[in-house]
Structures are given as C-alpha cells and as structure tokens.
N, C-alpha and C positions, 0 to 999 in steps of 0.2 A: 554566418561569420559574425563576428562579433561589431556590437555599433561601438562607432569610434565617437568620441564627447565632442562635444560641439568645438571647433577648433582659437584657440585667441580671443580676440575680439568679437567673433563673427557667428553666428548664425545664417546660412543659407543654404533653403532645403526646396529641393526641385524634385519634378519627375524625371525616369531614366525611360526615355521614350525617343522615338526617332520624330524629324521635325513635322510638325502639324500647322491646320491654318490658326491655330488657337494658341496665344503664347504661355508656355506655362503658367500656373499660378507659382508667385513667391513670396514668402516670406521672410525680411534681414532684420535677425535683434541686432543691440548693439551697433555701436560705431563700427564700420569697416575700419581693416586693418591698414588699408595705403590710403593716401588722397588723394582727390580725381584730380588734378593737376597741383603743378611746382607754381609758387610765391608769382606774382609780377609786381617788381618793384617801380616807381612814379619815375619815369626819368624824364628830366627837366632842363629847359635850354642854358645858356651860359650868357654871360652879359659881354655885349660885343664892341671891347676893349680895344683900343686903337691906340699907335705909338708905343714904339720902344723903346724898352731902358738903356740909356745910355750902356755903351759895353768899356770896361776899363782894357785895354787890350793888354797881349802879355809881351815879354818879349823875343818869344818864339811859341809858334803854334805847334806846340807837340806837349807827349807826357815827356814828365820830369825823368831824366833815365835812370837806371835802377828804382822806378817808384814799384810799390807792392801793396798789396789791399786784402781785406780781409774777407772771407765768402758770406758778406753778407748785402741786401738788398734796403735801402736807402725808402720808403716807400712818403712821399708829401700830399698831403692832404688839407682840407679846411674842413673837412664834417669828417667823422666815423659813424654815424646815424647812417646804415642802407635806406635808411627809404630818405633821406637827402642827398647821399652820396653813393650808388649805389655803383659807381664807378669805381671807387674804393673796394668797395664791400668785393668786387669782383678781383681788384687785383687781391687783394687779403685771402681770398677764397684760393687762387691759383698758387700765392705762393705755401698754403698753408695744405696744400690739395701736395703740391709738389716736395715738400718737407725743407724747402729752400728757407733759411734765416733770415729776419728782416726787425726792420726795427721803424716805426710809425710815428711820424710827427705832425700833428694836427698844427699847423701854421695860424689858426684860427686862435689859439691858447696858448702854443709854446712858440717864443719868439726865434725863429731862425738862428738868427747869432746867439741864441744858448745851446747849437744843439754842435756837439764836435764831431767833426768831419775828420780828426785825424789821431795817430796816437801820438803818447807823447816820443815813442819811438822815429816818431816819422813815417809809421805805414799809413796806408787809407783806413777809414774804418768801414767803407763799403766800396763791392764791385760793381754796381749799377744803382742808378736812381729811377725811380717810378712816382710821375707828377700823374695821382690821380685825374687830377683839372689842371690844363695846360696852362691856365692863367693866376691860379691861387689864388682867385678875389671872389668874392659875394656882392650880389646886390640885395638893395631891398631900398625903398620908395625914394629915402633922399640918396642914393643912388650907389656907385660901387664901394667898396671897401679893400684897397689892397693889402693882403696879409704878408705882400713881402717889398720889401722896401727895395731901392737899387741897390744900396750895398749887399743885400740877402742875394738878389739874383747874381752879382758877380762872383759871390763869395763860392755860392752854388757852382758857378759856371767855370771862376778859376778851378774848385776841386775837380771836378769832368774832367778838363784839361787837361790836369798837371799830374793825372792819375791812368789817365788815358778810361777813363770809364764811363758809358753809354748811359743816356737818357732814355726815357721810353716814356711818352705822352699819351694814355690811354683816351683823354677824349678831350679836345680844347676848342673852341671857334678859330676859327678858319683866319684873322687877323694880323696885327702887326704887336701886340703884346702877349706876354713881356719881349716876347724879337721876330723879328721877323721869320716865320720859317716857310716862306716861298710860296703862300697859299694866298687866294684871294677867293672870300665868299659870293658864290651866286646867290642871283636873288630868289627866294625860296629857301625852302628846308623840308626834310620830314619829320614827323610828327607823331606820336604814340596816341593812339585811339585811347580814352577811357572804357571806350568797351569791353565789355570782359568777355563775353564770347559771341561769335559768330560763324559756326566751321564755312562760310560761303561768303564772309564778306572780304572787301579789298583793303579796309585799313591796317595801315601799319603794324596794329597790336594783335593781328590775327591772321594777315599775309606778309612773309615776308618778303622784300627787297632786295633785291638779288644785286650781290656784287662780283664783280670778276678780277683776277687775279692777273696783273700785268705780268710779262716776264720775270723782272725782278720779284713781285710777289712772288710766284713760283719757285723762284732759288729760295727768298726765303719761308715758305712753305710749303715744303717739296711734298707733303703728303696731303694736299686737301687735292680732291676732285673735280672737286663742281665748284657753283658759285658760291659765295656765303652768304647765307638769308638771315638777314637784317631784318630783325622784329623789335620788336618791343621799348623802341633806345628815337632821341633823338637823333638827328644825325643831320650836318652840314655837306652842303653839296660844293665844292671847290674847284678852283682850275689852277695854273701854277701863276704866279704873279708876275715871272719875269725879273723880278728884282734879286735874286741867287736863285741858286741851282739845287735842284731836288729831283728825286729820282719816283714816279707815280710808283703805289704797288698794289691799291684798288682804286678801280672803275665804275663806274653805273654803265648802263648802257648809250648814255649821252656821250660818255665820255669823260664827268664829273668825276673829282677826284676825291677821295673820301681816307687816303693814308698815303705817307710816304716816308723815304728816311733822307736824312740829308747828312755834308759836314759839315760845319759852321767855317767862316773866313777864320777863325781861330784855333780849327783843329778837331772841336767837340762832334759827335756822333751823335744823332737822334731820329727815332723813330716816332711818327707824330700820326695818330688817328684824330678824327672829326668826327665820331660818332660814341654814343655811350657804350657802357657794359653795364654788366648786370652778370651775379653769380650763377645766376640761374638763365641766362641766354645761350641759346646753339652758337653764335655766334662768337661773340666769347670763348667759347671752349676748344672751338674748330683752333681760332688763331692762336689760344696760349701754348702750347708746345713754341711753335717757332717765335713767339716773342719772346720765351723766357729764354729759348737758344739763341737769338739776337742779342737780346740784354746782357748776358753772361757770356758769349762766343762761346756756347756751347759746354763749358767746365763750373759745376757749383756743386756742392753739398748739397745732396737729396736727389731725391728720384723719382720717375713719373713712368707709368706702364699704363694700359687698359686692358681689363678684363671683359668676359665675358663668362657670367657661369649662371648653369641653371640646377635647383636642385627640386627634382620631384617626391615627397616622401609618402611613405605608405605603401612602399612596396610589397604584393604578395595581401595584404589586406583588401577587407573591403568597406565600401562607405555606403552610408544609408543617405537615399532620397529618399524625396515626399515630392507629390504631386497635387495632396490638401493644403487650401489657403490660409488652413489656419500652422500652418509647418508642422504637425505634429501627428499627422492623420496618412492612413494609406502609406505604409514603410515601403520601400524596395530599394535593394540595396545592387550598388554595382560592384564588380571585381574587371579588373584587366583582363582579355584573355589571352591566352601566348600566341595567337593570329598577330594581337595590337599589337603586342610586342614588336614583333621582328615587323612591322608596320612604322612605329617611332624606329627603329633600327635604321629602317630606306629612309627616313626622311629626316635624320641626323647626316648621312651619308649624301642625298641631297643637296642639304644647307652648305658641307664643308664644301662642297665640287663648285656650287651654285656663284659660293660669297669667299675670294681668298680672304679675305680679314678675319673669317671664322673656319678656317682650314683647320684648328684642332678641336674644335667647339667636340666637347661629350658631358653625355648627361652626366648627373650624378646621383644615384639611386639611394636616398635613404629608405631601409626596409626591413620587415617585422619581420622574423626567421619563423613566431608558428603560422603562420599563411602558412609557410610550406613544409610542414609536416603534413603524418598521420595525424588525425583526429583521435587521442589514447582513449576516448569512452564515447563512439560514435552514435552508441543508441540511448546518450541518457539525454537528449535533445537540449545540451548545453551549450555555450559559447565556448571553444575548442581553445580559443585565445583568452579565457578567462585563467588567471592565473591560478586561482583556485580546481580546477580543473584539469591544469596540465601537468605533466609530467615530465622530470630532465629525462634526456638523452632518448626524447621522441626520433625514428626514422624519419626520414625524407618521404616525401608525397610522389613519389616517382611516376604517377599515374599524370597527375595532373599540369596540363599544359603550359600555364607560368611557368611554375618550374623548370619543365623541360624546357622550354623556351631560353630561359635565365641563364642555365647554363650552356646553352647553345649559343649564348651570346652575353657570355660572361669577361667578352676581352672586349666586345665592344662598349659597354658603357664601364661605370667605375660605381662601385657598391660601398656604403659605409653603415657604422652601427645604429637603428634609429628605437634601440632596447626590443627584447624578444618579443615583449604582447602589448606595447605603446603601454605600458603603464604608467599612470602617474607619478614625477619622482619627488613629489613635493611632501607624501606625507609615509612612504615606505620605507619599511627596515632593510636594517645590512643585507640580512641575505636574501629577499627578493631584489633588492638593487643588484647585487650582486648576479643573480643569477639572470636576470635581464639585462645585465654586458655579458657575461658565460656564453648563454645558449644561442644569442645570436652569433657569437664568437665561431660556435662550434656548427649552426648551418652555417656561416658564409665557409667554413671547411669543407663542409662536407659535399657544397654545392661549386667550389671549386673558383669561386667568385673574385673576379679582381677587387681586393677589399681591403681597407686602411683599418687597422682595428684600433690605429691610435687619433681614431675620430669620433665623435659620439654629438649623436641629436637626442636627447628626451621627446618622449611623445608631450607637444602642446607647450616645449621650448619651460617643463615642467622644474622643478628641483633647484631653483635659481631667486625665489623670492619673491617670484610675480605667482599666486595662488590665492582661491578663495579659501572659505569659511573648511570646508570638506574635497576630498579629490574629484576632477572634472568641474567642480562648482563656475560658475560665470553671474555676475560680473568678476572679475578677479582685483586684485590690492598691489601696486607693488612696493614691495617690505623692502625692497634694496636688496643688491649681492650679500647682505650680512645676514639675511633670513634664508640663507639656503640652506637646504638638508644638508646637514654634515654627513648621516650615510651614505647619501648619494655622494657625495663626495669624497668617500671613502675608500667608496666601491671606484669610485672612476680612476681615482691613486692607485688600486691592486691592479687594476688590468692596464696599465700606463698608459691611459686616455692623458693624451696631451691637449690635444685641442676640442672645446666642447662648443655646440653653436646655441648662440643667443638670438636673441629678436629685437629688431634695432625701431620696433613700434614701442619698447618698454623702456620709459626714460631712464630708471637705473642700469638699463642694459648697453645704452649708446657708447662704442669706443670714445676714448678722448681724442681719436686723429681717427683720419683719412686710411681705408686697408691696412688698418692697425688690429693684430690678434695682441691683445692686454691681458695680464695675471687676474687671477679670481685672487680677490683678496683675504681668504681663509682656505688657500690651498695653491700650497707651493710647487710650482712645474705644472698648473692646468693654466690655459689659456683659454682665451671665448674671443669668438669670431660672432658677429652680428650679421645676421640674415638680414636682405628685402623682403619687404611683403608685396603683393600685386593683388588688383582685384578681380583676379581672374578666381571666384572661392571654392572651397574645398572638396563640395558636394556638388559641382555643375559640368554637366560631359556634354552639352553640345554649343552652339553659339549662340541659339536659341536661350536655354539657360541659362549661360553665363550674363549676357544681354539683359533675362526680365529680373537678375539677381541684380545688376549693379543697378539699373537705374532705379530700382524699387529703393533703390541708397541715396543715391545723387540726382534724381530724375526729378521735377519739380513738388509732385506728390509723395516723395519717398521720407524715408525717415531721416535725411541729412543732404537735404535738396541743398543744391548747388549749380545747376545747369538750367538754364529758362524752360527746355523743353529736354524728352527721353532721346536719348542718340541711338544713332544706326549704330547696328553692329559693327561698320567700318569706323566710324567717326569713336566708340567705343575703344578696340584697335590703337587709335592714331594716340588720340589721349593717355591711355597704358604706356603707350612705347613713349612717348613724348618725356613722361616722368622717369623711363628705364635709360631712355637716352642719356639724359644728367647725370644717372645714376654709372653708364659706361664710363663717362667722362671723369667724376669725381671719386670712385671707390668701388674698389674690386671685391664687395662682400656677395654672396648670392641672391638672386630672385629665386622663391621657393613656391611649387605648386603640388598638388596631391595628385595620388593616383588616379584618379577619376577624370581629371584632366586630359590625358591621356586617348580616353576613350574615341576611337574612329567614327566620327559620327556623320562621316560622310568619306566616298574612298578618298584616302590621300589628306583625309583634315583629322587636326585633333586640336585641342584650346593651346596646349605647349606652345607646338610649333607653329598657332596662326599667330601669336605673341610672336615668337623669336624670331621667326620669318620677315615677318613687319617691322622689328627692330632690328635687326642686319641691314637690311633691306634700305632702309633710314642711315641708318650709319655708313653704309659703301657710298651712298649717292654723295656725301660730302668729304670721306676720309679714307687713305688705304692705310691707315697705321695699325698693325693685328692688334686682335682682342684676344688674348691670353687665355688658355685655357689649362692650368697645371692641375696634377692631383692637389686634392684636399691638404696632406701632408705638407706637399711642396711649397699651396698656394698659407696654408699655417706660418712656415717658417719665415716664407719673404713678409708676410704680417709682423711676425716675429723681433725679426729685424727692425722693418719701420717703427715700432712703438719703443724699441730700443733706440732706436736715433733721435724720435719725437721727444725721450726723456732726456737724453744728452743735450740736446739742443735748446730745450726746455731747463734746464738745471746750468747751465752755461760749462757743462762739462766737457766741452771740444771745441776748439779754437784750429781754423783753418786759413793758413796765409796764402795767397796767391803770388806767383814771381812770374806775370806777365814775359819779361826779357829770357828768363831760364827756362819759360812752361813748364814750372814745377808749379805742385801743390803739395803743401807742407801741411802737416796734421800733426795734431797734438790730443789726445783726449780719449773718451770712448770712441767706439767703434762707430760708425756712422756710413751713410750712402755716400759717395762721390759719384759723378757723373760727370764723362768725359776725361777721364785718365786711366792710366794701365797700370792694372796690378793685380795680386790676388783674389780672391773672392769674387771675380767680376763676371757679369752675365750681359750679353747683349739685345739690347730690345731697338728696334727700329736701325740696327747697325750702331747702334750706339752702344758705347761702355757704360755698366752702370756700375760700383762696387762698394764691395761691403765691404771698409778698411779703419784698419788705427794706428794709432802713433806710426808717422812715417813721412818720405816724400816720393810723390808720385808725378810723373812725367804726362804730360798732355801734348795733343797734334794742331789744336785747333789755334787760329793766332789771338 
C-alpha cells in the first residue's frame, strides 16, 4: 500500500511489533503538533484589606419596579495582563468560551465614575457584574492603592440594587473591605508551588485540594460530582464571621469555608470566592456553568454545551513504520484488520454503557476509498493508491476484511470524505481535485456507509495555505487562507462540500471564537472547522510506541525536552487527557488520530480508546453534564450558528433587553443564541433551553 507523507508537524517512525523487553527505537523531526501540558499562570495573594466603605443606604432595599437591563455582563478589574491577573483572564475566558457580551473596565486606568451604568432611556446597561478581585486595590512597597473610591463602591452597589442585578466575586481576601461579606480569615492559606512538575508530589501546583460542596453548593451546581480539586490558585481558608448572614457553599475538610453567597442588609445578591482562577484551571471550568447560571438566573444571550468528538483518519489505508534509529531504515507498514475493527466497535459500546456523559460518543471515520478497492494493475508492483495508477469506477475489494468489516458496521461509527488517495491538495488540478471528492463519494455508495458527503478532510489538512516548497515537502510555510488552491476550492464548491476541516496547530487556521465553524474567505458557502491535535502520532500502534515517541519529544533528552525526566506510560495518559480535559471544557472542535492507533495491541487495548477512556473517566469523576456527540453536519451548523452570533455581537448588531417583572426577553438584531427562554429554534442541553432567535420577544421561567 502506498506510504502515506510524513504527517503536519511530526515525524514518528516506530516498529510494528508486539511488546518486548527492549523499547523501540524512535526517531521525532520537527516540533510535535500539541504541547505536553496547558499554560500555568502565577497566581498571587491579595493585600489584606480591613474596614468598610461606609454604605449610603437607600430608601428601600429592593430593585427599582419596572427596572430592565440589558444582556450584558459588567466585568471590573485592575490588570488585564494574565499573568497578573489571571483571575480575569479566567472570567474573560468563560464569558468569551460562553458567547455571553461583556464589557471590561480596568479600574486601574479608567476612572469608575466615567464608566455609565445606565441608558439615557433609563434601562441598566448590564445584567450582572463580575469583580475580578474582590477588593479592586494593588499593592506594592509603599503599600495599597485603592482604584475605587466610596463614592465608586456606592455608585456600584446603588446600581445592583436598584436594578436588582447580582454580583459575583471571583476571588477576594476573606476581610472586611470594601464590606463586609461575613467571612473572617484563618490563619494560614494555601499556596501555589513554583514547581513545575512533580507527578508524586503534595504541593499545591501538582495535588490538588479537594473542596466539597455544601447543600446549597449542590442546588447551585447540580451537575458536579465529586470534590473540586483546587490546584494551581491561591486560596484563603475562612469561617463565617458572625457579623451578617451568609450561606457556606465550599468546604475543606476542616470545615473552612472557601465561597458563599449572601444578601446585603440593602437587598444586593452576591456570590463571593476566596480562591483564584485561572483560564486554564479544572477548577474554574467545573464551577462556571453554575456561576454564570447564578450571575444571569439562568437567562443570557449565548450558549454553552460540551462536546466530545474523536476523529480517526486513514481509514482503509495503510501507514509505514520503522523500527531503525535512524527513522528511515527497515519499512513495515501496518493496515487495520476488520478483527480490530469490530474490536474498536466493543469498546465504543463499552465506554457509552461504562460513562453516561458519553452515552452517544461515535467515532468518526475519516477515510481513503482506494484502500478498498480492487488494485486495477495488481502485477505491475505499484502503489494501487498512486493516483497515476488508478482508475475511476474501480470495484469494491469485496474479498478483503475491512471492508467487509466496514460495512458490517456501517451504522455503527459515522464516515466522512478524507479524498480518494490522501492526495495532496496544495499543488493539484481541477480534475484530480475533483476526482478525489467523486470517487470517494462514489465508494462510500457503494459500501453503503453512514457518510456526510458535505464534509471534507484533505489529506495533511493540505490545499488551505499551510505547504512546503513541492507536495508532502516538510518543514511547511503558512501563506494564510489567501494561498489556498483555488481548484481545490473549486472542486469542493461542485460537490457542495460545506464544511472543510482545518488544523487549529496553524496560526492562520485558528477560529476567531470558541466551536465556531467561520467562511474561507475566497469561497463563499465553505466553512472550516479546526481540528485538535494530540500526541498520541500517526505511525505508533502500541503504548510501548506511542510512549518511546513522545518522550524522544518532551523527555529530558528529546528534541523539545520539557519534563526533568521520561514519564510512564500512565503519567503519559494523565498529561494527554489533562490538556483534552480543557479542551472538553472550552470547544467542541475534534481530537484527531490515524488508523494505526487503532491497532489492538494487547486484547481489549488500543492508543484511541486508552486516551478516551482516561479522559471520560477524568471528566465523570467531577461532572454529569453530557458531552455531545452530533454528526459532523449537525455539529458544522451549531458552529455555524455561534460564529454568526460572535459576529453580531462583535459588530454591535443585536441589542437584547431584559424585563425582569414580565420575564420577557426582547431582541432586536441578528440572529443570535439565547439561553433560558422559549421559542423557536430551540435545543435543549442539560434540560435547558438554548435558542437560536431574532427580532422578537421571548418568555423565560426562571426568576
């Protein structure tokens, strides 16, 4: 079968051998295509601020009746720098992750009383406010620096009031400024380790701290499971003061209190943590659904779902190992055989029974249609996948076992185009473009395959800009979406390829949002969806393998050393899933692996599913919110959608009013997500309403 070019970034070339006391020899050109672990931002204590700002009181503690506000999020800060503020960075991240509108004001630069809290209509200009830092001040040697004055925190606190709109304190000292909110600090804290790694040790920045969920926590985060492990963050350990009334909603196992919500003696609502965030924290992510559903009472423009998709491509192909040190020596190539097959079949069927959160979890099979053909010139000892070679309207391979296999389990996974012989589409004419969407068009017919044909992968993520000097060439350039082949683009317009997939390792290829499928911009009605990469590589079938592949990358001798020492296969494992977990949390694009992956290289294992297993497996232990698994199609258009919203939102093209007393939501603009009202276009994920609506008003339940 034909060799397949070295794939992206990577180079890694293994033997196809069952496991020995000897670990393969490997060799990795090139930078790998993911990184062995997500950012750790510095998180840093808070200056511990005493006494309250006088409160002006009003003359009734309630909102103002008939007040009304606009869907958007109020967000105060003193840094926009993550690695200052990384508190910030985190709320910015969630509302930006959730398509919710906000508006940012660095209290540090822009003076509170220039910023307007209302219109001149007399609506709100925001439903909720988010005080990155509880206390808005800095210190530094000649000591704190308050950025808001009392008139700013009244001003602040009459609008809450008088709008009836909720606070939410992402991380403050535990204190009596700027007010009281019922907390008093123990002595002690914890503490983020500088360490960067240690898979065995006990500091904070590499164990974490387990919090538990009071009652009330539980109503308001009805979907976590377990404790929330507390890594990487300051965090203040508290008990109630006694001095008003607050209700706990994490615990340490002392007892220490580490968040709660309260009302003020004037009416106001707020939600107050003691511990940092961070974009990139488990932590963080577990709690923001129900904080944003707290912040908003559950009704805001935009939307949040989690996925779960895998795509393996190369199906029906085969890939060349090596088992010489210098990667290039001693070929032997592997192919799937339709035993593995219906083998990944059990152990899809497995995971869903195993993990409800992954109750719809199916592969997705990108795959080369001459694999399973006849070979049209069997004895001229050529590559049968050579386009020069092949011939339209080859038969079916009916002999051989994938195949059969394929279609015997053609309803269980879901099949899309990934071109008939992975040809490169960076430097081919019309009609071999063309006939590389045709033919595989015409096997997935003829093999009867559950298959999207207005889906399409280029072999090596090709034909888009990112290419070397000649086709296959590596290192590669990227020229931008404006260097893409226009035949390929041509071709992909005649067979109404709507959504094509990109590679989200290629800077010109990154969406501008969060599970955003965005227009190529030299072809109108194609969309591109961005793949994950993982370093699970292309050419490695057992764990052994995959194992002497990565760390020969990340391993302290490798070519992009990053870890003190080589990791276990498990610690391996943990790390992968670690950076896939984020990736569950923030965007529904794929993790992509090759067919060699696949390979059972021990009964009941394969590289896929020790990945996906490991990360389910990770994700149930803290969350029961499902992870979404729709077709390609399905999961294009809800992309669709959000990068249509992201622009409206973005262009100030929809303006949505809230009426609190009527639970209406009034829309004016493009089309956009709403969440938490009824109407049209709506889809429900976790029992919630989500919908895709325009100009109109919509009825909500929640108060």
């Amino acid at each position: 079968m034909r060799r397949l070019a070295l794939l992206a970034l990577l180079l890694a070339a293994c033997s196809f051998q069952g496991p020995s006391s000897q670990a393969p020899k490997v060799q990795v050109k090139g930078p790998p295509l993911a990184p062995p672990a997500l950012p750790v931002l510095p998180s840093r204590p808070l200056p511990a601020l005493e006494g309250p700002v006088p409160l002006t009181l009003p003359l009734r503690p309630q909102a103002l009746p008939g007040a009304k506000y606009e869907a958007r999020i109020l967000v105060l800060t003193t840094s926009t720098d993550p690695e200052q503020a990384p508190h910030f960075a985190a709320a910015q991240d969630i509302l930006e992750t959730f398509l919710i509108p906000y508006e940012v004001v660095n209290v540090s630069q822009t003076p509170f009383s220039q910023v307007p809290l209302t219109n001149p209509d007399g609506t709100g200009r925001f439903q909720g406010v988010i005080l990155a830092e509880g206390q808005l001040a800095t210190w530094s040697d000649s000591g704190p620096t308050y950025h808001m004055s009392a008139d700013d925190w009244n001003r602040l606190w009459a609008y809450e009031r008088d709008y009836g709109v909720r606070e939410l304190v992402l991380y403050t000292y535990p204190g009596t400024y700027p007010e009281d909110h019922c907390l008093s600090n123990v002595a002690g804290f914890l503490t983020p380790s500088p360490a960067a790694y240690d898979p065995n040790g006990i500091d904070l920045a590499t164990q974490s701290y387990p919090l538990t969920l009071t009652q009330e926590g539980q109503t308001l985060f009805p979907d976590l499971t377990g404790t929330l492990p507390l890594r990487h963050a300051y965090a203040y350990k508290a008990t109630l003061s006694g001095t008003c009334a607050a209700t706990p909603l994490l615990t340490d196992a002392d007892g220490n209190l580490f968040g709660i919500v309260r009302a003020t003696a004037d009416g106001r609502e707020q939600l107050v943590l003691t511990f940092d965030q961070s974009p990139y924290l488990v932590h963080t992510w577990l709690l923001a659904p129900g904080l944003i559903r707290w912040l908003t009472r559950g009704v805001y423009v935009g939307e949040y779902s989690r996925y779960l998709r895998v795509d393996v491509d190369d199906w029906f192909l085969s890939t060349e190992v090596s088992g010489d040190s210098s990667g290039v020596g001693n070929t032997l190539t592997f192919r799937l055989s339709g035993a593995e097959a219906q083998a990944v079949a059990a152990k899809q069927a497995i995971l869903r029974q195993t993990y409800p959160v992954a109750q719809a979890f199916t592969l997705d099979l990108a795959f080369n249609g001459c694999g399973a053909v006849l070979d049209p010139n069997p004895n001229d000892n050529q590559d049968p996948c050579d386009p020069s070679e092949t011939l339209a309207q080859e038969p079916l391979n009916l002999a051989d076992d994938l195949v059969q296999a394929s279609q015997a389990l053609k309803d269980t996974f879901r099949f899309y185009n990934h071109s008939y012989t992975h040809w490169d589409m960076d430097f081919t004419d019309l009609a071999q473009a063309e006939r590389e969407i045709a033919e595989n068009n015409r096997v997935a017919s003829l093999l009867g395959l559950r298959y999207e044909h207005t889906v399409f992968k280029s072999g090596q993520y090709s034909g888009f800009g990112w290419k070397g000097q000649n086709p296959y060439d590596f290192p590669r350039t990227d020229n931008g979406l404006g260097a893409s082949n226009p035949f390929f683009l041509q071709a992909l317009a005649e067979y109404k390829v709507r959504f094509a997939k990109i590679n989200w390792s290629v800077d010109s290829q990154k969406p501008p949002c969060r599970t955003c499928a965005y227009p190529h911009p030299l072809a109108p009605g194609l969309y591109l969806v961005a793949d994950r990469p993982t370093n699970v590589f292309y050419n490695v079938t057992t764990a052994q393998e995959a194992l002497a592949a990565y760390n020969s990358v990340y391993g302290p001798g490798g070519t992009d050393p990053y870890w003190p020492r080589d990791l276990t296969y498990a610690e391996y494992l943990q790390q992968e899933t670690n950076l896939a977990l984020w990736h569950l949390f923030t965007d529904g694009g794929s993790h992509y692996f090759h067919q060699a992956n696949l390979h059972e290289y021990a009964p009941g294992k394969n590289l896929v599913f020790d990945w996906v297993e490991t990360l389910v497996a990770k994700y149930a232990t803290y969350t029961a919110l499902p992870l979404l698994s729709p077709t390609w199609g399905e999961y294009g258009e809800h992309a669709l959608k959000r990068y249509r919203h992201y622009e409206a939102v973005r262009t100030g093209s929809v303006k949505a009013l809230i009426d609190p007393a009527a639970r209406t939501l009034t829309l004016q603009g493009k089309p956009v997500w709403v969440t938490g009202v009824q109407g049209p276009a709506c889809e429900a994920y976790a029992g919630v309403n989500r919908c895709f609506v325009g100009t109109g008003t919509y009825a909500f339940q929640t108060p």
